[in-house]
C-alpha positions in Angstrom: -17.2 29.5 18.8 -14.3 27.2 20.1 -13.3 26.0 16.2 -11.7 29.6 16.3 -8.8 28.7 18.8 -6.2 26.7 17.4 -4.4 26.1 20.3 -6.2 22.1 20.9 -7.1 21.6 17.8 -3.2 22.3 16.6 -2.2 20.3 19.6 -4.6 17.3 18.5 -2.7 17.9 14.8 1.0 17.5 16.4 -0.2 14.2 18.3 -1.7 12.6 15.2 1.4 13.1 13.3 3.8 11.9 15.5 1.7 8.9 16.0 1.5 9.0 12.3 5.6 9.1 11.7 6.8 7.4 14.8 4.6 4.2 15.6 2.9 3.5 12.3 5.9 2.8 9.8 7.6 0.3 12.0 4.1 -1.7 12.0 4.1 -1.8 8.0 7.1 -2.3 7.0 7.6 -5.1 9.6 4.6 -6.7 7.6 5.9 -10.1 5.7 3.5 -11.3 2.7 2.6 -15.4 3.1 3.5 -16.2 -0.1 7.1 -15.2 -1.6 7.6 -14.4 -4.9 9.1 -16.8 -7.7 11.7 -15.7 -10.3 9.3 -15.7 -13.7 11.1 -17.2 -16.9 12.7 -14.8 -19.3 11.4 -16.6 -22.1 8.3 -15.5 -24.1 5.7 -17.9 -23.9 4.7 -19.4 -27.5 1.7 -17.8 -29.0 -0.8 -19.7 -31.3 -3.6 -18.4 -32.8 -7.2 -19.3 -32.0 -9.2 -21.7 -33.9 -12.8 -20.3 -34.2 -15.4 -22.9 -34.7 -17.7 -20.4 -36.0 -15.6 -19.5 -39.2 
């Protein structure tokens, strides 16, 4: 059974991480969002209570 020798399959588990750690941060955290944020208001806004018309 090949499953049993480690030696590729460990080899194939080294490449993925470096690929993993090396190439693929760089790519996301160079990643800019389209829309930038706006500063919300501290204040609360003012809260009213419903009117129901089915009182």
């Amino acid at each position: 059974m090949p499953q049993l020798n480690p030696s590729p399959w460990f080899a194939i588990l080294l490449f993925t991480w470096l690929v993993f750690l090396t190439i693929l941060p760089p790519k996301v955290l160079a990643h800019t969002f389209p829309n930038q944020s706006s500063p919300q208001s501290t204040q609360k806004p003012k809260k009213e209570p419903w009117t129901w018309p089915w009182h």
